[in-house]
RORO-414244 format. One record per atom (N, C-alpha, C): residue in one letter; z, x, y; atom name. Coordinates in Angstrom, 2 decimals, always signed. Atoms other than C-alpha are relative to their C-alpha. Example, Ala and Ser with C-alpha at 12.3 -4.5 7.8 and 13.67 -1.06 7.14 Angstrom:
('a',(+0.00,+0.89,-1.19),'N')
('a',(+7.80,+12.30,-4.50),'CA')
('a',(+0.00,+0.90,+1.20),'C')
('s',(-0.06,-0.82,-1.19),'N')
('s',(+7.14,+13.67,-1.06),'CA')
('s',(+0.73,-0.77,+1.09),'C')
END
This chain:
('x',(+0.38,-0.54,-1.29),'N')
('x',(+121.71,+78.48,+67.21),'CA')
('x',(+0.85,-0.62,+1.11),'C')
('x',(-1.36,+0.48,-1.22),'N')
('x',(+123.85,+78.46,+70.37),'CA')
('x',(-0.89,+0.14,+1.80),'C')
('x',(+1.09,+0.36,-0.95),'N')
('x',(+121.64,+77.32,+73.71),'CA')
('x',(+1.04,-0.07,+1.23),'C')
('x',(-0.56,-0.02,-1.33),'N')
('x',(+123.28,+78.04,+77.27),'CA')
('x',(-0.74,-0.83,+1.07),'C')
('x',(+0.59,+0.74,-0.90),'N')
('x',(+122.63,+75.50,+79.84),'CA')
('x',(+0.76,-0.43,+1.26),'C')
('x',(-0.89,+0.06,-1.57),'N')
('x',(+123.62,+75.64,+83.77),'CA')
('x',(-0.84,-0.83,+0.88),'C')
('x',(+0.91,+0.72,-1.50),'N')
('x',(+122.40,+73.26,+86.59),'CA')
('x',(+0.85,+0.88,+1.18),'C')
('x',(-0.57,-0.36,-1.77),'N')
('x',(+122.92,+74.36,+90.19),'CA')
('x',(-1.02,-0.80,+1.10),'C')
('x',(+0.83,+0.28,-1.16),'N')
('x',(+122.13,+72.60,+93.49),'CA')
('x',(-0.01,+1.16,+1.41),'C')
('x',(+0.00,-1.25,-0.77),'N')
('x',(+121.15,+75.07,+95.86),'CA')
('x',(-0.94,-0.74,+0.92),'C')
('x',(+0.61,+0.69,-1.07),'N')
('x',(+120.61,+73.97,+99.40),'CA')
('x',(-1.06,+1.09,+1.10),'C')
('x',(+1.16,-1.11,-0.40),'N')
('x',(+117.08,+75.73,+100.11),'CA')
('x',(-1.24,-0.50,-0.33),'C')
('x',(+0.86,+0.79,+0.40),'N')
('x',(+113.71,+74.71,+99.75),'CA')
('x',(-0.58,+0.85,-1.15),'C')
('x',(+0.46,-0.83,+1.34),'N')
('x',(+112.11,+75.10,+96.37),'CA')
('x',(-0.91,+1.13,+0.14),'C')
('x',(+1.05,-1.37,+0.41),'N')
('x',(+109.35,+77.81,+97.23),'CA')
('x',(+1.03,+1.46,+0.53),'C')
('x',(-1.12,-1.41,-0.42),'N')
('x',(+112.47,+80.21,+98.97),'CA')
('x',(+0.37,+0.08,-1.30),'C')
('x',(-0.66,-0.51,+0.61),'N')
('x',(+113.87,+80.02,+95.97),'CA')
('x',(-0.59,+0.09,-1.30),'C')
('x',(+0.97,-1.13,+1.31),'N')
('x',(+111.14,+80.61,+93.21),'CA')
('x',(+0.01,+1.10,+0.53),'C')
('x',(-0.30,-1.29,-0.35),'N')
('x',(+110.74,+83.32,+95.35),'CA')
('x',(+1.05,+1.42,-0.16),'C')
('x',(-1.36,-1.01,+0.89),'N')
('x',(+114.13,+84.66,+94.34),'CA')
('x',(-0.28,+0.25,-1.05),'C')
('x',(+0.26,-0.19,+1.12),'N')
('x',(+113.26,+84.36,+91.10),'CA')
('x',(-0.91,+0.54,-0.47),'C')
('x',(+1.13,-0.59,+0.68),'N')
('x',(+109.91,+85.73,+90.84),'CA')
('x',(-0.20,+1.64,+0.45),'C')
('x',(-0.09,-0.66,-1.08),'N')
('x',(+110.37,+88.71,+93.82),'CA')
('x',(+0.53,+1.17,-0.73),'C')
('x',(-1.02,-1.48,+0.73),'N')
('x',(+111.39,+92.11,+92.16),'CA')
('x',(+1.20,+0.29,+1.03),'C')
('x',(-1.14,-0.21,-1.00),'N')
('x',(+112.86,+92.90,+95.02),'CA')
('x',(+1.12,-1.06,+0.17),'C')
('x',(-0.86,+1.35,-0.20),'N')
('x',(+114.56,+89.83,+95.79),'CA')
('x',(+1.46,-0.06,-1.64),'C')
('x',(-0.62,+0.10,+1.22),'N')
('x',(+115.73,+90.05,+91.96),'CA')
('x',(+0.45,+0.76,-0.50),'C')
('x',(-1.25,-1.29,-0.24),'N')
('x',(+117.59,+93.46,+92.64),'CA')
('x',(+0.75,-1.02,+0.31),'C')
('x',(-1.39,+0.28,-0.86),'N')
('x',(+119.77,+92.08,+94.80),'CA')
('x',(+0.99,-0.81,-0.46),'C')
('x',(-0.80,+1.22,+0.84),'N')
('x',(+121.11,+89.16,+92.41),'CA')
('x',(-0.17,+0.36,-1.56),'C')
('x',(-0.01,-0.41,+1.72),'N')
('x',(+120.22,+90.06,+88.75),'CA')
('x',(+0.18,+1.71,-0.17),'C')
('x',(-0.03,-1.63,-0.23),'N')
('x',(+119.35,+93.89,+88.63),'CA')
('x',(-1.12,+0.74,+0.42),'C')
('x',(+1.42,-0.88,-0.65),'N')
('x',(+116.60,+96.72,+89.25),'CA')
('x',(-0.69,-0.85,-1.15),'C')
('x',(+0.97,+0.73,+1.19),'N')
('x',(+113.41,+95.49,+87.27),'CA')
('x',(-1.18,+0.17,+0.88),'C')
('x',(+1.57,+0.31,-0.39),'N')
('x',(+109.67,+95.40,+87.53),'CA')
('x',(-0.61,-0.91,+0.01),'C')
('x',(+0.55,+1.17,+0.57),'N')
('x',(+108.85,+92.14,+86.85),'CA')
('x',(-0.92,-0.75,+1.22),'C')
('x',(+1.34,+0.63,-0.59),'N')
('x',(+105.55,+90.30,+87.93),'CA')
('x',(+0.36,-1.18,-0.34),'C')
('x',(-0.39,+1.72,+0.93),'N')
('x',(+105.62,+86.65,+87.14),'CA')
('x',(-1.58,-0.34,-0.31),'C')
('x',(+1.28,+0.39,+0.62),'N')
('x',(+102.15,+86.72,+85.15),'CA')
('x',(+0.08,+0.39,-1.49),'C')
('x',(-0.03,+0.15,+1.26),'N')
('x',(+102.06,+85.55,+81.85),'CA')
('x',(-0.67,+0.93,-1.13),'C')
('x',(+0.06,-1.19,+0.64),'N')
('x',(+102.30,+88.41,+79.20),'CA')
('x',(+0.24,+1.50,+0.47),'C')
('x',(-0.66,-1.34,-0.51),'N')
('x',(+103.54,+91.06,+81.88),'CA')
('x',(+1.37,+0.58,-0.83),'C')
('x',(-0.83,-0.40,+0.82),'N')
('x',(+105.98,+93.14,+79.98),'CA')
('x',(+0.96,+0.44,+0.97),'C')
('x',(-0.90,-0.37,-1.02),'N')
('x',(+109.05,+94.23,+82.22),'CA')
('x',(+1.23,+0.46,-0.70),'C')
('x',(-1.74,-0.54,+0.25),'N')
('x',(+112.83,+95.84,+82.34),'CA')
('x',(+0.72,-0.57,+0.46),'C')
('x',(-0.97,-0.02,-1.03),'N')
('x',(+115.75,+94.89,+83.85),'CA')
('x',(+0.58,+1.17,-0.55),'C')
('x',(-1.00,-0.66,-0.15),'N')
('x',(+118.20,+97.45,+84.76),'CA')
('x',(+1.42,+0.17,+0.22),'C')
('x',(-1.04,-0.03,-0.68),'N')
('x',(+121.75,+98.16,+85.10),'CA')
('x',(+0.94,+0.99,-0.68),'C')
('x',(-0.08,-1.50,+0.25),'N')
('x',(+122.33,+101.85,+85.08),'CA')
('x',(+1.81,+0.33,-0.34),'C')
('x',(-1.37,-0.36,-0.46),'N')
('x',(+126.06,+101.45,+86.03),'CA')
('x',(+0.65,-0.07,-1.70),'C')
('x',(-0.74,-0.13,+1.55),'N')
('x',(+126.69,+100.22,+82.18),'CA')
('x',(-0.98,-0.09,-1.17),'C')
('x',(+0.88,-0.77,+1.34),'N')
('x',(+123.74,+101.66,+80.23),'CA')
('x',(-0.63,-1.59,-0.60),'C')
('x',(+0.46,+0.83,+0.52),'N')
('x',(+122.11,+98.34,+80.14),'CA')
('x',(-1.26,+0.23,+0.04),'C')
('x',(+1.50,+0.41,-0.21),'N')
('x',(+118.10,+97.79,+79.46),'CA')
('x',(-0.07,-1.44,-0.54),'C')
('x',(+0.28,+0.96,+1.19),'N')
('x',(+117.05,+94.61,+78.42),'CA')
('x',(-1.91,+0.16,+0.68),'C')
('x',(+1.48,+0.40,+0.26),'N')
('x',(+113.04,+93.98,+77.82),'CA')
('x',(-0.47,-1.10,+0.18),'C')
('x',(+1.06,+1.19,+0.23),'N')
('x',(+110.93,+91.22,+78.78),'CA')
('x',(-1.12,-0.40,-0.06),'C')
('x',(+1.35,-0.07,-0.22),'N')
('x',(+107.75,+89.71,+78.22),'CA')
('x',(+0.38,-1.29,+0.95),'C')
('x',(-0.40,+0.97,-1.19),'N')
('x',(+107.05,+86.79,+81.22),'CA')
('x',(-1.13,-0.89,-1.38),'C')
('x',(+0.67,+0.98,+0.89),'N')
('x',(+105.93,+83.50,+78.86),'CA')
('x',(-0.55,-1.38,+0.88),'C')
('x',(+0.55,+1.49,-0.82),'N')
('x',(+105.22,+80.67,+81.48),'CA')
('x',(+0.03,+0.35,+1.33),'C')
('x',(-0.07,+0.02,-1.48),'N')
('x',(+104.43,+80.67,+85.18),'CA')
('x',(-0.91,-1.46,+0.37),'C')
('x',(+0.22,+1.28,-0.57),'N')
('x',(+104.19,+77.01,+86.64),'CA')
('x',(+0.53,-0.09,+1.62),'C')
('x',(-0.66,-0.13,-1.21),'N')
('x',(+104.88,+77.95,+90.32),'CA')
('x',(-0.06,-1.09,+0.66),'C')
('x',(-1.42,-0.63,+0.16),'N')
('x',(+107.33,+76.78,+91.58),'CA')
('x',(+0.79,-0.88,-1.10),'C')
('x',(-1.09,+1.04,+0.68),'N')
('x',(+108.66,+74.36,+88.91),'CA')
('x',(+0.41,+0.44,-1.27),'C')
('x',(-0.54,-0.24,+0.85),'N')
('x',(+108.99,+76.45,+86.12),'CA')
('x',(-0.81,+1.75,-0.64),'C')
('x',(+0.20,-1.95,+0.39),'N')
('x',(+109.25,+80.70,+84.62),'CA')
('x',(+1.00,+0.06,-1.09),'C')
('x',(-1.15,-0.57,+1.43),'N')
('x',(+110.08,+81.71,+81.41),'CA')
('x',(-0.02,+1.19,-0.27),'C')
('x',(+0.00,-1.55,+0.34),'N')
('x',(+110.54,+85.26,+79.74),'CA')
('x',(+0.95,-0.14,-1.08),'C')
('x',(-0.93,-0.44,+1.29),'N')
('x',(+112.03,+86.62,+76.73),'CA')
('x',(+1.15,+1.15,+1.02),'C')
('x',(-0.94,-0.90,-0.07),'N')
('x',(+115.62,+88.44,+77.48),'CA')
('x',(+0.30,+0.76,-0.99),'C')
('x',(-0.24,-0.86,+1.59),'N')
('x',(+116.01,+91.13,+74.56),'CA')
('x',(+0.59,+1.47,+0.32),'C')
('x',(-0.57,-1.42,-0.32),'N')
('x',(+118.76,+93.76,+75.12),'CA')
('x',(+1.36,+0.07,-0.70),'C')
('x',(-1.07,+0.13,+0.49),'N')
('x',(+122.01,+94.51,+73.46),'CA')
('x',(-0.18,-0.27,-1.44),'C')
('x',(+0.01,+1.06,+1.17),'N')
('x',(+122.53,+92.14,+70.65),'CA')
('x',(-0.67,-1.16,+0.29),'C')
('x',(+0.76,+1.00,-0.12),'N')
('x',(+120.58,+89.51,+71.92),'CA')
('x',(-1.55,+0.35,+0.03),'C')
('x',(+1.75,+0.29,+0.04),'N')
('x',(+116.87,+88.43,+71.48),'CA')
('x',(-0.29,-1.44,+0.71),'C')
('x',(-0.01,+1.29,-0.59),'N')
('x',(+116.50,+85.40,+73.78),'CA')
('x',(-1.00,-0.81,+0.81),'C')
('x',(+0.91,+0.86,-0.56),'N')
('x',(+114.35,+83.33,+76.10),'CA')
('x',(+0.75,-0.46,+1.39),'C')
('x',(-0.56,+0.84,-1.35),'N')
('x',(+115.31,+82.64,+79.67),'CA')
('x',(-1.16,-1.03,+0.50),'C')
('x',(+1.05,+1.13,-0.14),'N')
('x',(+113.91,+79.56,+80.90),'CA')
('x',(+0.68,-0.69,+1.55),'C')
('x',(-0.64,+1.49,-1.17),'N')
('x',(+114.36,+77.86,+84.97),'CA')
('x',(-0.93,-0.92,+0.40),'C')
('x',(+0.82,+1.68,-0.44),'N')
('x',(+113.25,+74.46,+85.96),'CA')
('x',(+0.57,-0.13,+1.04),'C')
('x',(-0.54,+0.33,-1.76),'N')
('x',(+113.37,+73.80,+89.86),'CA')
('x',(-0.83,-1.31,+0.38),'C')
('x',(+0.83,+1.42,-0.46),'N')
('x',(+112.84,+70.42,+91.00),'CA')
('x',(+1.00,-0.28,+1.58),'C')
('x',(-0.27,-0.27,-1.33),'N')
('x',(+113.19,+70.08,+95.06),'CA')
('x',(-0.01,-2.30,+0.33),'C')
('x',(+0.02,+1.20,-0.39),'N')
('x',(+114.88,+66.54,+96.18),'CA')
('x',(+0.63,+0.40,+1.43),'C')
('x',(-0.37,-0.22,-0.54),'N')
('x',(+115.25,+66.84,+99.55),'CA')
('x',(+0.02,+1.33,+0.99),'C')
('x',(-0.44,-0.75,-0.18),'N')
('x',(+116.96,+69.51,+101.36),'CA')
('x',(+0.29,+1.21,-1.27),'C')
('x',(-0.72,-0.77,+1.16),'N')
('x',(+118.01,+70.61,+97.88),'CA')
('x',(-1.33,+0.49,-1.13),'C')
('x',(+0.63,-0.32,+1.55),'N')
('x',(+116.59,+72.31,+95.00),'CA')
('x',(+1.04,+0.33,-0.98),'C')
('x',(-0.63,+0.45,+1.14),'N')
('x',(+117.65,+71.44,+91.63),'CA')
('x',(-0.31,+1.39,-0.79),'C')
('x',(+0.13,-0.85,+0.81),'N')
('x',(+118.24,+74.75,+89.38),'CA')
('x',(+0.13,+0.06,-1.45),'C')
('x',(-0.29,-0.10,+1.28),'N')
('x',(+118.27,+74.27,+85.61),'CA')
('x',(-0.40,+1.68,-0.84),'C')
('x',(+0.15,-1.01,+0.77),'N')
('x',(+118.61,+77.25,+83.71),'CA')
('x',(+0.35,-0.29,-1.21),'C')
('x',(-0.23,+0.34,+1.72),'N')
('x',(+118.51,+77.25,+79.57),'CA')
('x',(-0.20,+1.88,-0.17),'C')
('x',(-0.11,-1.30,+0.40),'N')
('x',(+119.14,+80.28,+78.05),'CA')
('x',(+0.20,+0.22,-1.61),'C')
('x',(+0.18,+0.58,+1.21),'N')
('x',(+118.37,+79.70,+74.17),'CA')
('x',(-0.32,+1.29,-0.52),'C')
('x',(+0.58,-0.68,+1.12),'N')
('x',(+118.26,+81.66,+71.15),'CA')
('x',(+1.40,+1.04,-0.64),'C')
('x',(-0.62,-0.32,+0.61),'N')
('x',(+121.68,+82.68,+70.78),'CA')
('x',(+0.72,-0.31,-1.66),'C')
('x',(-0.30,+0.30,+1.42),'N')
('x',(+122.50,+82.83,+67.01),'CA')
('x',(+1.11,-0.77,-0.16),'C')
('x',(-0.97,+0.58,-0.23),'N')
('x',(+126.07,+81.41,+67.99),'CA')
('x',(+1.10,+0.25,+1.19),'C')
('x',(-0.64,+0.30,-1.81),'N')
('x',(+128.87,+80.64,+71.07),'CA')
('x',(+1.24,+1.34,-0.69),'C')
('x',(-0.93,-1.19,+0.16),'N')
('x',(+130.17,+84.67,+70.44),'CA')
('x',(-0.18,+0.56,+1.59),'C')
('x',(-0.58,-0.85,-1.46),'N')
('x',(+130.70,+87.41,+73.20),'CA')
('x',(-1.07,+0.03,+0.47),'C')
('x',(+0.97,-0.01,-0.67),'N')
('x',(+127.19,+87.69,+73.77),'CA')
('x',(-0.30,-1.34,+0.81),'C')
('x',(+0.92,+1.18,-0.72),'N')
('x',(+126.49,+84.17,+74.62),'CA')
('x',(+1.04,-0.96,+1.05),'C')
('x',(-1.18,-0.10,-1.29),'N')
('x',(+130.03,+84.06,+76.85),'CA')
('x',(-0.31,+1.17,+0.70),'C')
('x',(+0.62,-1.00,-1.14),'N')
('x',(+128.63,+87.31,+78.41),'CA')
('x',(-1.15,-0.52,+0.77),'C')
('x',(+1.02,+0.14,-0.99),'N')
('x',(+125.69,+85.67,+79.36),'CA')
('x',(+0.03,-1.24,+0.54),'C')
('x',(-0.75,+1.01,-0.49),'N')
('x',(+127.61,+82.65,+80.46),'CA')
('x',(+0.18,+0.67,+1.47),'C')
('x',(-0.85,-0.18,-1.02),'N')
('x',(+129.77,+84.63,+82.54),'CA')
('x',(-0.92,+0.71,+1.26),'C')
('x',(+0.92,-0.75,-1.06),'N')
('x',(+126.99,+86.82,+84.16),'CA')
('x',(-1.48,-0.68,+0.59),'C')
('x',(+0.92,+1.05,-1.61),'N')
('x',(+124.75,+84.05,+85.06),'CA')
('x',(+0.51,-0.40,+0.88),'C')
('x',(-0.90,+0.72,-0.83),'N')
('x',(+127.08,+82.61,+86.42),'CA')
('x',(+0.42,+0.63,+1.74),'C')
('x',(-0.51,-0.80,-1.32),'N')
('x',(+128.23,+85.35,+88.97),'CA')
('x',(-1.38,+0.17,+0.50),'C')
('x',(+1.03,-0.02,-0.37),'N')
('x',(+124.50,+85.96,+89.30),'CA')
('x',(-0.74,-1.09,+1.32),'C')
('x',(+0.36,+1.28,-0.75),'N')
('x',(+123.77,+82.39,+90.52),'CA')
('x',(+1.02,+0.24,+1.48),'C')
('x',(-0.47,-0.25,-1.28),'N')
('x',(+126.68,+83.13,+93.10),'CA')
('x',(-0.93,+0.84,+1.01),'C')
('x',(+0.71,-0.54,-1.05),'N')
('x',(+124.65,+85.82,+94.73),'CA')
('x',(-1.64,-0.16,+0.18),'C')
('x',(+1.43,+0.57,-0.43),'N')
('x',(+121.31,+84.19,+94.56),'CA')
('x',(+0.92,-1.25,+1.17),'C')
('x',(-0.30,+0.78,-1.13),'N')
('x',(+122.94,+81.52,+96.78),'CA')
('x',(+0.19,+0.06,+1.28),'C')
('x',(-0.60,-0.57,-1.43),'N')
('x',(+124.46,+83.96,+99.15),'CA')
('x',(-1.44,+0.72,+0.76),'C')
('x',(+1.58,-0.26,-0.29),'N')
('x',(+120.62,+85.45,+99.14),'CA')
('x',(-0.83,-0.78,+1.05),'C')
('x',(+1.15,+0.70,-0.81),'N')
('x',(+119.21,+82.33,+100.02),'CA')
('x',(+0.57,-0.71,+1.25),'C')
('x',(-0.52,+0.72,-1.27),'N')
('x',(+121.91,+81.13,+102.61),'CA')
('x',(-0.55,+1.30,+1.21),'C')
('x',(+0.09,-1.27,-1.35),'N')
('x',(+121.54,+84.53,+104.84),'CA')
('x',(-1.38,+0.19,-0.15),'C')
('x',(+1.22,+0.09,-0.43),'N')
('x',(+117.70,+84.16,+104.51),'CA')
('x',(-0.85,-0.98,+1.07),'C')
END
């Protein structure tokens, strides 16, 4: 098994930015369309029409604000997103794990590369808020 793991400091206070994360709306604007509730066993979509993506989730943990999990299951993957926010400061601490890839192939460099750009526009989210 091949386990993706990103920190980010993001200068915002921790409940703005569960809020990103839990906010459908909010979680257009940086991940994709989706329905998602953040209550444990809500079933949800993301969207992203432009390249025929669905993925499926169920929501597995809500510890507001320090921690939200969910299954990611779309493509070739079957996975588990997982963030941990711990607020020192000015700052909040972003850990993201992203576990359950079978091994470090295209899927689990795709979802490298697209958290990654993701996390860029959650930042730009929470600076112009």
């Amino acid at each position: 098994m091949a386990n993706l793991s990103l920190d980010y400091q993001i200068k915002s206070p921790i409940d703005k930015v569960w809020n990103a994360l839990t906010h459908s709306e909010t979680l257009a604007q940086w991940v994709m369309e989706n329905n998602f509730r953040p209550i444990v066993g809500y079933k949800c979509q993301f969207q992203n029409e432009e390249i025929g993506l669905v993925v499926n989730s169920e929501v597995l943990v809500v510890d507001k604000p320090h921690k939200l999990s969910y299954t990611w299951v779309g493509g070739p993957i079957d996975t588990i997103v997982t963030w941990t926010l711990k607020e020192e400061g000015d700052t909040t601490h972003l850990h993201l794990e992203h576990k359950g890839f079978e091994e470090e192939n295209q899927a689990y460099f795709g979802a490298k590369y697209g958290w990654t750009m993701m996390i860029d526009g959650l930042t730009e989210i929470l600076r112009d808020a």
